[in-house]
Every structure is written in structure tokens, then in C-alpha cells.
N, C-alpha and C positions, 0 to 999 in steps of 0.2 A: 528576385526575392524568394526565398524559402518558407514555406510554412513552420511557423512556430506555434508549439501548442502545450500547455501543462499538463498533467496528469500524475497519479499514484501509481508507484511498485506495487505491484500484485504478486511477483513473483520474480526472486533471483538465484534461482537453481543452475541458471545455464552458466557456464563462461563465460566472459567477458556481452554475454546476452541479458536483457533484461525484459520482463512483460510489463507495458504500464498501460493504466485504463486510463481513458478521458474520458470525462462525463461531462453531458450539456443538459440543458434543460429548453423544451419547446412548446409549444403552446398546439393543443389539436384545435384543424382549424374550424370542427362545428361546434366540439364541446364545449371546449376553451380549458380544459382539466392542463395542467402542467405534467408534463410527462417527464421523463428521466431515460435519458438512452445514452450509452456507454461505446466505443471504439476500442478497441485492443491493437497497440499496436506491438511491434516487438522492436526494440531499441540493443543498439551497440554501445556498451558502454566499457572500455579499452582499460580503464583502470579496477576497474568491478567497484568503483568505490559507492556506486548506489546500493541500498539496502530494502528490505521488503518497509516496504509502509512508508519512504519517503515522496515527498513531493519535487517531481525534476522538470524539467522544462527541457525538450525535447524538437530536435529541427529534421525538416525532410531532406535527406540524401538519397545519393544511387544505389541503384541495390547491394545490397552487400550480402545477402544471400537468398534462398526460397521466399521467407516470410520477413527479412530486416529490412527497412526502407526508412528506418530513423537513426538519428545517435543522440547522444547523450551532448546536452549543453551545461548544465548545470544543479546542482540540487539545490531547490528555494527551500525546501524546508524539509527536517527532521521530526520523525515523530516524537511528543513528548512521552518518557514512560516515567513513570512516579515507580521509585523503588521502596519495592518492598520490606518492610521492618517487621522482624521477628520479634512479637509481645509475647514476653515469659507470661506463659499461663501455670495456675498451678497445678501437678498432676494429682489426683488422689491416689494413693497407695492400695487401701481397701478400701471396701463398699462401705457406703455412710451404714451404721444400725438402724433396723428397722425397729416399729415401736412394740410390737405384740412379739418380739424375740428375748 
């Protein structure tokens, strides 16, 4: 069995390379404060089809190069972007009059 593990595109500059963070959350064991710590891995992804800020889900492989030791399984999820609508404002032409002019 292979480790599977989700995480975010952080970054898809490279070729058919991609950076994706995992983040977990653990507990300190006097304080008890929740912490947040992050893993970088670098993932193969052959069709480039992941993009920055997707959610992919990602399996251990053999090295495929210096820093790759993942590939690419599938994308759980897309980031949502609300597009943006141009509201006609109106412009003013010249300066309103002032009152002592």
C-alpha cells in the first residue's frame, strides 16, 4: 500500500511538476494549543492538468527525480472564483461648483 495524502497547489510553474502543501493539525503535548504544520511535497503531474489553488490528492512513488517522490491521482476539488462584474459608475466630467465661486 502506498501513502495517500490530499493537499493544495501552491505552485505550477514547473512542467509537468507541481508544489502541493499538506497541512495537518496536532496537539502540543503540555500545552495542549493546536498547532498547524505544513509538508511540501513536489508532485508529477503528466498532463499539467492541476492548477495553482486546487485541491488533489496525491500517492507515493519512486523517485522520479531530486525532490519528486509523488504523482498526481486526481483533482478533488477546484477553486471557487466568483467573477467579477463591471458596475457602470458614473464619471464626472468637471469638478462639482464650489459655493463661495
Amino acid at each position: 500500500m502506498r501513502k495517500r495524502l490530499t493537499g493544495e497547489v501552491t505552485s505550477d510553474k514547473m512542467s509537468k511538476t507541481r508544489r502541493v502543501e499538506v497541512s495537518r493539525f496536532s496537539r502540543h503535548p503540555k500545552y495542549g494549543k493546536t498547532m498547524k504544520a505544513r509538508t511540501v511535497c513536489h508532485v508529477h503531474d503528466e498532463e499539467n492538468a492541476s492548477k495553482l489553488g486546487d485541491i488533489v490528492e496525491i500517492e507515493e512513488s519512486r523517485p522520479l527525480s531530486k525532490t519528486k517522490r509523488w504523482t498526481l491521482v486526481q483533482i478533488v476539488r477546484r477553486p471557487v472564483v466568483a467573477d467579477a462584474v463591471a458596475v457602470d459608475t458614473p464619471v464626472a466630467a468637471e469638478p462639482a461648483p464650489t459655493a463661495g465661486a
